[in-house]
PyMOL Python script that loads the backbone (N, CA, C, O; Angstrom):
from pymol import cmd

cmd.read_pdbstr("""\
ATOM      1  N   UNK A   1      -7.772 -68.998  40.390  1.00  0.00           N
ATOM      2  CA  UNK A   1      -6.545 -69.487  39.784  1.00  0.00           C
ATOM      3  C   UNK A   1      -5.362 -69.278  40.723  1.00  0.00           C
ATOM      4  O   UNK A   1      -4.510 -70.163  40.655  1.00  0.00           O
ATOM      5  N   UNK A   2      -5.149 -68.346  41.535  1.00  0.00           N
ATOM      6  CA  UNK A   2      -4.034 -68.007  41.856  1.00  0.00           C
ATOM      7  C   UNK A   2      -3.816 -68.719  43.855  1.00  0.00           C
ATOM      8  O   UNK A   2      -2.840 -68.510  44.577  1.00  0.00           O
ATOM      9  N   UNK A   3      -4.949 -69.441  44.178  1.00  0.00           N
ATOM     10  CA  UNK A   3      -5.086 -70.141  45.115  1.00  0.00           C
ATOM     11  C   UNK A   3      -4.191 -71.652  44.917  1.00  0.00           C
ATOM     12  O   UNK A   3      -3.880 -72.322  45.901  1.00  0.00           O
ATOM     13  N   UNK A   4      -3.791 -72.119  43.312  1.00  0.00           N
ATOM     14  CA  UNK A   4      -3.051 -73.235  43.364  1.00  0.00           C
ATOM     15  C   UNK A   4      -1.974 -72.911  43.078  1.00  0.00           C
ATOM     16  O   UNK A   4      -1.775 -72.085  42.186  1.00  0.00           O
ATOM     17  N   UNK A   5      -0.985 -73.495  43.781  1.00  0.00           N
ATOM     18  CA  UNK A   5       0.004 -73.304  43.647  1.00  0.00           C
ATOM     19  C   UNK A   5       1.055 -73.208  43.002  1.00  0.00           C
ATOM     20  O   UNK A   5       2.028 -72.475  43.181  1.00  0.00           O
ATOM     21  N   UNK A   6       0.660 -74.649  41.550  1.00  0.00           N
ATOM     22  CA  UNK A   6       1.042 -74.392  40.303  1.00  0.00           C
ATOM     23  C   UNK A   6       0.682 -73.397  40.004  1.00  0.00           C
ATOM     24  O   UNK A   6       1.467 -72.473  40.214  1.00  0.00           O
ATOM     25  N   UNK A   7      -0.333 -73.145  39.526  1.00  0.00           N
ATOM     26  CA  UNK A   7      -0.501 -71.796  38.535  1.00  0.00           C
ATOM     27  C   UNK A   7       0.375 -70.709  39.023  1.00  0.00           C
ATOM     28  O   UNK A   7       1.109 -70.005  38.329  1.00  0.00           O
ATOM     29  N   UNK A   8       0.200 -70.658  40.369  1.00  0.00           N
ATOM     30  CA  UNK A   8       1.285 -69.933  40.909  1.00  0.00           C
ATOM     31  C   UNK A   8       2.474 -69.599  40.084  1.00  0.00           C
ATOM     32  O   UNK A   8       2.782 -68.705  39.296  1.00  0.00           O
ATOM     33  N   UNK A   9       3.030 -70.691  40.583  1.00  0.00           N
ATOM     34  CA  UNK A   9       4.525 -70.833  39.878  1.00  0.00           C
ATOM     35  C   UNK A   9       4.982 -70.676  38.446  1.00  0.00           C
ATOM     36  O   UNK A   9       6.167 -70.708  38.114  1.00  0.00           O
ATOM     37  N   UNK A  10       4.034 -70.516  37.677  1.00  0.00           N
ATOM     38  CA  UNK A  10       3.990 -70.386  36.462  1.00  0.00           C
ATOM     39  C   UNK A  10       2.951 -69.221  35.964  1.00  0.00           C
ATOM     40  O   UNK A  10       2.358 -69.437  34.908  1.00  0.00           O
ATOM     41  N   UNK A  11       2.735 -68.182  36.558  1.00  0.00           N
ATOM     42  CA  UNK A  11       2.348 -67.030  36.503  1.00  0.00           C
ATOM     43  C   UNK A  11       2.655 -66.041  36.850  1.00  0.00           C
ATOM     44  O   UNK A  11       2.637 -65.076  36.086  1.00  0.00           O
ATOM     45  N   UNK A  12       3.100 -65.934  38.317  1.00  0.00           N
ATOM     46  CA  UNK A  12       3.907 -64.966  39.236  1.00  0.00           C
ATOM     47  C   UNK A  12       5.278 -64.363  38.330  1.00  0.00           C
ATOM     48  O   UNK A  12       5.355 -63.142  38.186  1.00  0.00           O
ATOM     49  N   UNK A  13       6.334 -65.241  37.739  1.00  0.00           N
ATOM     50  CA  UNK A  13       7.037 -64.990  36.924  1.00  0.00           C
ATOM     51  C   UNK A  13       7.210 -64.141  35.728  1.00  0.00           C
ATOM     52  O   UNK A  13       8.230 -63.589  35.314  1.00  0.00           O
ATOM     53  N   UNK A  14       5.912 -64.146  35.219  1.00  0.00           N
ATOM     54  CA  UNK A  14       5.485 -63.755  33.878  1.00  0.00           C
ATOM     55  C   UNK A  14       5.113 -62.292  34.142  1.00  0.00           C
ATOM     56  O   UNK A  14       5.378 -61.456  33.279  1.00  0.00           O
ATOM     57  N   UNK A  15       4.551 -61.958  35.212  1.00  0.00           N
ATOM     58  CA  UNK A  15       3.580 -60.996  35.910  1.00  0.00           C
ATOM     59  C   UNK A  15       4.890 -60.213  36.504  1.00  0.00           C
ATOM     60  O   UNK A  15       4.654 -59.005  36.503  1.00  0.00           O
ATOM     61  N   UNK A  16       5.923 -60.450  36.905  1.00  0.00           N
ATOM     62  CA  UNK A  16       7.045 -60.117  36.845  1.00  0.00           C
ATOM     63  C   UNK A  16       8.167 -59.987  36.264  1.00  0.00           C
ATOM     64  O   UNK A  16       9.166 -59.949  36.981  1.00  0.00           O
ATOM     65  N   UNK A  17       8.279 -59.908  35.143  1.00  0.00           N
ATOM     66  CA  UNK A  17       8.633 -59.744  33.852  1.00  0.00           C
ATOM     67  C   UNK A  17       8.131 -58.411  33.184  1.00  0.00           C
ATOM     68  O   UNK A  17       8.768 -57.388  32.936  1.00  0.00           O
ATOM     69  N   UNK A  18       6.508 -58.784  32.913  1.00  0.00           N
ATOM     70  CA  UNK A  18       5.848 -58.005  32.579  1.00  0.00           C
ATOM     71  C   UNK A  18       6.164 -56.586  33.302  1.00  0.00           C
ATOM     72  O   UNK A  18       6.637 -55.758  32.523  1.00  0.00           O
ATOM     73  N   UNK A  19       5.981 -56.112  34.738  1.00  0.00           N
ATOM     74  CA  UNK A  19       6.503 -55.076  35.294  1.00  0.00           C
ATOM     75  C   UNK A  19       7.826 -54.733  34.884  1.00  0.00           C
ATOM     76  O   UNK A  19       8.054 -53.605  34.448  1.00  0.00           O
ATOM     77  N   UNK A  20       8.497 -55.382  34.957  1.00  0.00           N
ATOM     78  CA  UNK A  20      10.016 -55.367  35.443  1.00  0.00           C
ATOM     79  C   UNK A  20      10.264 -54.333  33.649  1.00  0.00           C
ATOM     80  O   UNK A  20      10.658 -53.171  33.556  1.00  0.00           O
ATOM     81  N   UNK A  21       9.946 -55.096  32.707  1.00  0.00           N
ATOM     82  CA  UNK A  21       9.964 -54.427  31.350  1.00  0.00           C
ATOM     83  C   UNK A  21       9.273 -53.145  30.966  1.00  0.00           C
ATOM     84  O   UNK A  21       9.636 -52.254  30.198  1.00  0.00           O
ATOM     85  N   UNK A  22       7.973 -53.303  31.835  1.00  0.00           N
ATOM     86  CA  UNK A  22       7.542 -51.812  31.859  1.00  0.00           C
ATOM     87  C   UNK A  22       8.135 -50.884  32.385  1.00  0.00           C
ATOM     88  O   UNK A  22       8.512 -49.860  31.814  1.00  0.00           O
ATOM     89  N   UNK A  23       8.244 -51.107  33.298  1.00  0.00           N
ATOM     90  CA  UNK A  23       9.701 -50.273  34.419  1.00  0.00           C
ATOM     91  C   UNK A  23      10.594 -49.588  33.629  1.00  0.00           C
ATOM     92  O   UNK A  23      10.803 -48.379  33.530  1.00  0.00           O
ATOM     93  N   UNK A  24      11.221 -50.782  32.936  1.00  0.00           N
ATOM     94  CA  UNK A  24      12.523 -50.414  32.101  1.00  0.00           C
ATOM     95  C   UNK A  24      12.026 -49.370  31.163  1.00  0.00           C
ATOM     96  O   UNK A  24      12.547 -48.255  31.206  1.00  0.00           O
ATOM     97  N   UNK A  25      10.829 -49.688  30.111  1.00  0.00           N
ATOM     98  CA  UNK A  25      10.911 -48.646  29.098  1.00  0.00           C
ATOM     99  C   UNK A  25      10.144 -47.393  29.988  1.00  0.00           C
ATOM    100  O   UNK A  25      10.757 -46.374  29.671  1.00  0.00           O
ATOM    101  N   UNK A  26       9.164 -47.068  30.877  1.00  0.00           N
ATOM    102  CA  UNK A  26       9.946 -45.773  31.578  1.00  0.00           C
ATOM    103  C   UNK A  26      10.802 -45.228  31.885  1.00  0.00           C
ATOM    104  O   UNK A  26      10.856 -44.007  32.036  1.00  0.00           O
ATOM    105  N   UNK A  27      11.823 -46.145  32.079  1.00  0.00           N
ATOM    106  CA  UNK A  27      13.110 -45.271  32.492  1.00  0.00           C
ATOM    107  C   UNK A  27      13.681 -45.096  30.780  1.00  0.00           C
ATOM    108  O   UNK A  27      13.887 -43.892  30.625  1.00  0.00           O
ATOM    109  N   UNK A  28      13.933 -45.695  29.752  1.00  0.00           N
ATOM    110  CA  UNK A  28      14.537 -45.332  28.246  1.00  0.00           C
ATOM    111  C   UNK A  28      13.262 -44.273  28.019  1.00  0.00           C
ATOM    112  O   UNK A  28      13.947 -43.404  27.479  1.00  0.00           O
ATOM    113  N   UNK A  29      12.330 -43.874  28.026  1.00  0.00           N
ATOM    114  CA  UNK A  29      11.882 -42.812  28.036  1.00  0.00           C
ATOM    115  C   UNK A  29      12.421 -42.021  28.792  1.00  0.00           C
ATOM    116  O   UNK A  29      12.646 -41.005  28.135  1.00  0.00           O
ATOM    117  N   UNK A  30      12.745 -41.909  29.765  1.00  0.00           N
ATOM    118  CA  UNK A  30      12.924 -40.847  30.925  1.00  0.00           C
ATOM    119  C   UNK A  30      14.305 -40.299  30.026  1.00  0.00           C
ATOM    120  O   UNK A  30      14.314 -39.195  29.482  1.00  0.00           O
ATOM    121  N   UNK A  31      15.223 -41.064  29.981  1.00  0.00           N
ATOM    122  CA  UNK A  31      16.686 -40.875  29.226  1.00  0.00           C
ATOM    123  C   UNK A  31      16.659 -40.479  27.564  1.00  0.00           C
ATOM    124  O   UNK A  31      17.545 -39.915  26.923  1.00  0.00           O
ATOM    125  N   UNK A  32      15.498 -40.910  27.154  1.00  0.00           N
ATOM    126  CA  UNK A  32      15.340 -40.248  26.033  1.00  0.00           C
ATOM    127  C   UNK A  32      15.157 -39.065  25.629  1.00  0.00           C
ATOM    128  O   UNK A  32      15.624 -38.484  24.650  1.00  0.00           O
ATOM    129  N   UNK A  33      14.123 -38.563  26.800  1.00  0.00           N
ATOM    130  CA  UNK A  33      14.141 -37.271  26.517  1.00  0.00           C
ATOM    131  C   UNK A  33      14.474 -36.291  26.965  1.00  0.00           C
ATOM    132  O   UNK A  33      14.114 -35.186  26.562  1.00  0.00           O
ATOM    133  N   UNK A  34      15.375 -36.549  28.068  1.00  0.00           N
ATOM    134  CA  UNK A  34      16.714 -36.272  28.793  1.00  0.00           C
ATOM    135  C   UNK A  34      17.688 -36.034  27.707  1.00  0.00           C
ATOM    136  O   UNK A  34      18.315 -34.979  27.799  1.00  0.00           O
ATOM    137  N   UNK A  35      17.999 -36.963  26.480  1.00  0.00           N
ATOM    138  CA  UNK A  35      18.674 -36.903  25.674  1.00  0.00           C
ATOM    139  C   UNK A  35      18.242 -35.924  24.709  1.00  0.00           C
ATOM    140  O   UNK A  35      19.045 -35.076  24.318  1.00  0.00           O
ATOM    141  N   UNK A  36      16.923 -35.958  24.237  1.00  0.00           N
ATOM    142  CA  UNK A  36      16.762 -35.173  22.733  1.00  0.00           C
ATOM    143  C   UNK A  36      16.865 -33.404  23.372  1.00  0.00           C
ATOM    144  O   UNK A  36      17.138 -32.437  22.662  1.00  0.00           O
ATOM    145  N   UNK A  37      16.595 -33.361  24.715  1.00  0.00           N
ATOM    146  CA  UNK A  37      16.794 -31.829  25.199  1.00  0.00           C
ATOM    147  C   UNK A  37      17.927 -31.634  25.305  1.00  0.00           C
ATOM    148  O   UNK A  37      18.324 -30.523  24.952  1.00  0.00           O
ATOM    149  N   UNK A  38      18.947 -32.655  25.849  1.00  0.00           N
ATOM    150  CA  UNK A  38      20.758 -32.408  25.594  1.00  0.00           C
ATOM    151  C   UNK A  38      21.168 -32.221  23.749  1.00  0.00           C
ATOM    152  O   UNK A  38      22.086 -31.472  23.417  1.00  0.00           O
ATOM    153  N   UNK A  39      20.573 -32.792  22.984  1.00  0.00           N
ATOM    154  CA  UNK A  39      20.842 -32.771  21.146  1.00  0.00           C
ATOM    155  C   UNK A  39      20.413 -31.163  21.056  1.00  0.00           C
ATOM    156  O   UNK A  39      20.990 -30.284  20.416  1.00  0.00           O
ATOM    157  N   UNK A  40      19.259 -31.050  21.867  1.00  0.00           N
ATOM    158  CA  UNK A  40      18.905 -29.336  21.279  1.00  0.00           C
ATOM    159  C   UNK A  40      20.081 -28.544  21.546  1.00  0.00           C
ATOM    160  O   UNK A  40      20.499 -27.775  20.680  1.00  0.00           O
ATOM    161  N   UNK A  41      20.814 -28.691  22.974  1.00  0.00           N
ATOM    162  CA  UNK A  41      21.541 -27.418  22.777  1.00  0.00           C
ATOM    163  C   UNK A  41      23.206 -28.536  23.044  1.00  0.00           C
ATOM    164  O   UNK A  41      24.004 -28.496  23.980  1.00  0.00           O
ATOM    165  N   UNK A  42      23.205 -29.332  21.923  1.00  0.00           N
ATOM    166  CA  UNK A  42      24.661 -30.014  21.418  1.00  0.00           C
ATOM    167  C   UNK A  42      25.258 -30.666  22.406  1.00  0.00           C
ATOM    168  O   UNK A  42      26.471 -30.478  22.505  1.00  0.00           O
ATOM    169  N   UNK A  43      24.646 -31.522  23.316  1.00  0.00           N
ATOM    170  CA  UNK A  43      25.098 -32.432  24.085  1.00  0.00           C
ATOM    171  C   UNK A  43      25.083 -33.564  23.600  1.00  0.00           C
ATOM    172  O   UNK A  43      23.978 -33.700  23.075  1.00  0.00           O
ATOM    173  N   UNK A  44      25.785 -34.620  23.451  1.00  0.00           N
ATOM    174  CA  UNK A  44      25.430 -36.203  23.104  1.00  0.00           C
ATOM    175  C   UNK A  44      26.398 -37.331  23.858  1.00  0.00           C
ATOM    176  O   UNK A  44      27.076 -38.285  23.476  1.00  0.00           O
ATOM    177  N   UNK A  45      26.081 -36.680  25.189  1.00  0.00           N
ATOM    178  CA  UNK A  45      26.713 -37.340  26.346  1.00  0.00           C
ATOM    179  C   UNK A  45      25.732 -38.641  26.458  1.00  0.00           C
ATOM    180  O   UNK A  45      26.228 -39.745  26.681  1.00  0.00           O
ATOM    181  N   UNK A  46      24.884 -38.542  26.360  1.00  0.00           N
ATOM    182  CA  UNK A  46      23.654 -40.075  26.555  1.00  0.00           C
ATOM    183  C   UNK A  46      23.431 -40.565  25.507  1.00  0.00           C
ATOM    184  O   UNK A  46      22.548 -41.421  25.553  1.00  0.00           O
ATOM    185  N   UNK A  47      24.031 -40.316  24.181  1.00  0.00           N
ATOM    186  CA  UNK A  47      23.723 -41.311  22.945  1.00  0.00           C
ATOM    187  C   UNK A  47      24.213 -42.420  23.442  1.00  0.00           C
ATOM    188  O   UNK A  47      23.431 -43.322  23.743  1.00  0.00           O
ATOM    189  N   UNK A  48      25.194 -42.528  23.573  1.00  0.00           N
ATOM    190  CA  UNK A  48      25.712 -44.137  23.527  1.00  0.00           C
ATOM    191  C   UNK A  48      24.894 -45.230  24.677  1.00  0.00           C
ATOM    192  O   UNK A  48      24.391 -46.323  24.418  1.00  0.00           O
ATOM    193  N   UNK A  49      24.976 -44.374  26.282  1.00  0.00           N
ATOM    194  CA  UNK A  49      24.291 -44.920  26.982  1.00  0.00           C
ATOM    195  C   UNK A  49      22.592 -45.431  26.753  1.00  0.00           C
ATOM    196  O   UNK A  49      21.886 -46.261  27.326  1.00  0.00           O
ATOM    197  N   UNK A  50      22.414 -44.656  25.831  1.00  0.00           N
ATOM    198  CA  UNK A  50      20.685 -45.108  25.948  1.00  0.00           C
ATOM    199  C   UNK A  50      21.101 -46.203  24.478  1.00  0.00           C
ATOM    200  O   UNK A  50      20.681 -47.354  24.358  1.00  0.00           O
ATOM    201  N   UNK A  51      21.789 -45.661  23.720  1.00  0.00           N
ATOM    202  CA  UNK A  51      21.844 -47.110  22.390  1.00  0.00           C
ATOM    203  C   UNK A  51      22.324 -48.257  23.273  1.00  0.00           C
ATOM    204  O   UNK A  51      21.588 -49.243  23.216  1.00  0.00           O
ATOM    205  N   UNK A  52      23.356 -48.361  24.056  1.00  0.00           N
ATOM    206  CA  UNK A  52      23.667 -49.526  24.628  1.00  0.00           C
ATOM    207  C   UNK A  52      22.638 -49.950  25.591  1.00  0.00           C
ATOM    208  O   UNK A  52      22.578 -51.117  25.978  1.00  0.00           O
ATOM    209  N   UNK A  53      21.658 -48.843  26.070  1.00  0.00           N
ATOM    210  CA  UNK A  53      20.577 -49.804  26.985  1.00  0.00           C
ATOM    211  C   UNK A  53      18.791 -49.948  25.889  1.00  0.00           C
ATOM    212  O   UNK A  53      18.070 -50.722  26.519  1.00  0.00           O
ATOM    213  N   UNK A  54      18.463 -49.725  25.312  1.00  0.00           N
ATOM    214  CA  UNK A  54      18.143 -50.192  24.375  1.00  0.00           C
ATOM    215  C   UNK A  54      18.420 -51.031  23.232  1.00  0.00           C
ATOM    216  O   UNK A  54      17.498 -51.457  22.537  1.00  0.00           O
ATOM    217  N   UNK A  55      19.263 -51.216  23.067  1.00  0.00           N
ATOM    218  CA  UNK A  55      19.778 -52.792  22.488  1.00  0.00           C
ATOM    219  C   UNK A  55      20.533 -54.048  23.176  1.00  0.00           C
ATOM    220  O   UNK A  55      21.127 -54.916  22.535  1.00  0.00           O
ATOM    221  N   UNK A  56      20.401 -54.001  24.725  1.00  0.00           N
ATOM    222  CA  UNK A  56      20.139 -54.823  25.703  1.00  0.00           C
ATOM    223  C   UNK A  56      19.060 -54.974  25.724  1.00  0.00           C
ATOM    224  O   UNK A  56      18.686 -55.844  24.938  1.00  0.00           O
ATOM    225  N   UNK A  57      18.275 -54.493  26.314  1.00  0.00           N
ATOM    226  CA  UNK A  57      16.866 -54.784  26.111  1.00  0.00           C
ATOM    227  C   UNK A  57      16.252 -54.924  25.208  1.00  0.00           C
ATOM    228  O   UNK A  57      15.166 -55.348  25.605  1.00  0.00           O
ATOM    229  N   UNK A  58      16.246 -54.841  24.249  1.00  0.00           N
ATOM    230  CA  UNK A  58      15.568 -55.793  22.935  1.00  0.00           C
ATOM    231  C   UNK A  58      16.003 -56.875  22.741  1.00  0.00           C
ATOM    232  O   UNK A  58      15.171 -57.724  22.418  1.00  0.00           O
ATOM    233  N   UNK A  59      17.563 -57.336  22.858  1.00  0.00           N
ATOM    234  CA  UNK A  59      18.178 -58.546  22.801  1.00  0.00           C
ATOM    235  C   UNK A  59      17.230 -59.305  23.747  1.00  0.00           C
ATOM    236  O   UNK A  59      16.610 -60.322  23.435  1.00  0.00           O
ATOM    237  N   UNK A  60      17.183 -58.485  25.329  1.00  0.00           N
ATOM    238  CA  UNK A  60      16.808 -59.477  26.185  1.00  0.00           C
ATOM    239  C   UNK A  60      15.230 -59.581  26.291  1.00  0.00           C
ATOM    240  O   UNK A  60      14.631 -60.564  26.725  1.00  0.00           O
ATOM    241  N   UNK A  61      14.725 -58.558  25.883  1.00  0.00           N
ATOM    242  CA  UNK A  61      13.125 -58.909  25.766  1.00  0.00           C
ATOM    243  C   UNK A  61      12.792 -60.015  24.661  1.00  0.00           C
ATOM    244  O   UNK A  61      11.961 -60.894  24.890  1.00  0.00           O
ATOM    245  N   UNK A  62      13.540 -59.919  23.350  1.00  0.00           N
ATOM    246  CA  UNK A  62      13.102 -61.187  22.357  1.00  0.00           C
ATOM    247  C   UNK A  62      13.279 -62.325  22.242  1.00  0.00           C
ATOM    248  O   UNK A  62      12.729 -63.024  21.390  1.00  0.00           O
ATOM    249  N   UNK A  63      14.632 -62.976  23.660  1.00  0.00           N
ATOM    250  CA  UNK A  63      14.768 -63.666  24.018  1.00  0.00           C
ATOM    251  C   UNK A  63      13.730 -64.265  24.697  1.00  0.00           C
ATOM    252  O   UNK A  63      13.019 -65.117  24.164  1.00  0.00           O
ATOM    253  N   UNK A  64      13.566 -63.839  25.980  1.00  0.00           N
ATOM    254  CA  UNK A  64      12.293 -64.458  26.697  1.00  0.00           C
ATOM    255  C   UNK A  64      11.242 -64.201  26.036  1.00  0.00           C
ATOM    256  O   UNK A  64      10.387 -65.081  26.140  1.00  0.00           O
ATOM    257  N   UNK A  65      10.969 -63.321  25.385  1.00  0.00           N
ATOM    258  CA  UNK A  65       9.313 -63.338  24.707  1.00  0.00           C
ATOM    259  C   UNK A  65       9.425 -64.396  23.756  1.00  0.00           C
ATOM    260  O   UNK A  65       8.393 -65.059  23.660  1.00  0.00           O
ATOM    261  N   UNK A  66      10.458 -64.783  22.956  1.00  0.00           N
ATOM    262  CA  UNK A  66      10.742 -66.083  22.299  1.00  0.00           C
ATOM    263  C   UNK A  66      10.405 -67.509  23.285  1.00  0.00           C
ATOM    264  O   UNK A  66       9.580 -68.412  23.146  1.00  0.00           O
ATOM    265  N   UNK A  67      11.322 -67.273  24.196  1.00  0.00           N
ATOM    266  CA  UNK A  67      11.558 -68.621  25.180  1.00  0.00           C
ATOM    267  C   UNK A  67       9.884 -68.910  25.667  1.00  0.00           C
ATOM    268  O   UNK A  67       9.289 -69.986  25.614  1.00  0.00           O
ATOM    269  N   UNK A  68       9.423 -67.737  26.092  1.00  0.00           N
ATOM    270  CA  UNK A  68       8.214 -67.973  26.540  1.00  0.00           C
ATOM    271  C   UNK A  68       6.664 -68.635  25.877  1.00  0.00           C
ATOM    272  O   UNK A  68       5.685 -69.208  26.357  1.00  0.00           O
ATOM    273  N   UNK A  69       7.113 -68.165  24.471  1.00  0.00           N
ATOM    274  CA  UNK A  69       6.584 -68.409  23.301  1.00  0.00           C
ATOM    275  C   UNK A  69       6.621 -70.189  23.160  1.00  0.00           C
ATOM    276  O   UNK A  69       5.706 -70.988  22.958  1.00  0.00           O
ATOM    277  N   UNK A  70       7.669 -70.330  23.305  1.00  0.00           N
ATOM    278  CA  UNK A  70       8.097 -71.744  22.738  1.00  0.00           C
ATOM    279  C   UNK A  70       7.796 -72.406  24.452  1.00  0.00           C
ATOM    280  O   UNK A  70       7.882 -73.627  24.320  1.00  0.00           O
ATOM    281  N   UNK A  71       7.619 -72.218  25.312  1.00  0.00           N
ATOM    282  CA  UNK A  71       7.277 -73.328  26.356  1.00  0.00           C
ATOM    283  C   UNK A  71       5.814 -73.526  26.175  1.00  0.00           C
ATOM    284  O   UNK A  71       5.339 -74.661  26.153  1.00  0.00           O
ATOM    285  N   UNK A  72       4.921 -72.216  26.016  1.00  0.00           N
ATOM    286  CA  UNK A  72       3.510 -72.203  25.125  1.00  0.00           C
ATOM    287  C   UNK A  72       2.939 -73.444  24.914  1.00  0.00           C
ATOM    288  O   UNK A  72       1.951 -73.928  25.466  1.00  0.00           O
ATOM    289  N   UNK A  73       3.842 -74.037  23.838  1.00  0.00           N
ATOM    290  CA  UNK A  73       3.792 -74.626  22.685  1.00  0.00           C
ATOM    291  C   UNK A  73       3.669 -76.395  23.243  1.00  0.00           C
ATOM    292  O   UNK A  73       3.599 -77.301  22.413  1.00  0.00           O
TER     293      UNK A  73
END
""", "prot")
cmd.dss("prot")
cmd.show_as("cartoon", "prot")
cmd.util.cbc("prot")
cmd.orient("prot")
């Protein structure tokens, strides 16, 4: 499959995505629990930052997992 060039072009993308999102929720893990050890001893310097990067990324993951959905089709 990956010898034509279409498929190419319409796989490589996806396959990069796919990383790129895994990536991301390692790092909202990494900050998460960066965060719940700052809540133990009364820090909540990273609440906002991890709510504002977790609800970017859901916006933007359900977007394309939508968009992607619907070219599917």
């Amino acid at each position: 499959v990956l010898d034509y060039q279409t498929q190419q072009y319409r796989l490589f993308p996806q396959i990069a995505r796919a990383y790129a999102f895994l990536f991301a929720g390692f790092e909202v893990m990494e900050i998460y629990n960066k965060m719940t050890d700052g809540l133990n001893k009364g820090q909540t310097d990273l609440l906002p930052d991890l709510h504002a990067l977790t609800c970017g990324l859901k916006s933007d993951i359900s977007f394309l997992v939508s968009y992607v959905s619907f070219l599917a089709e």
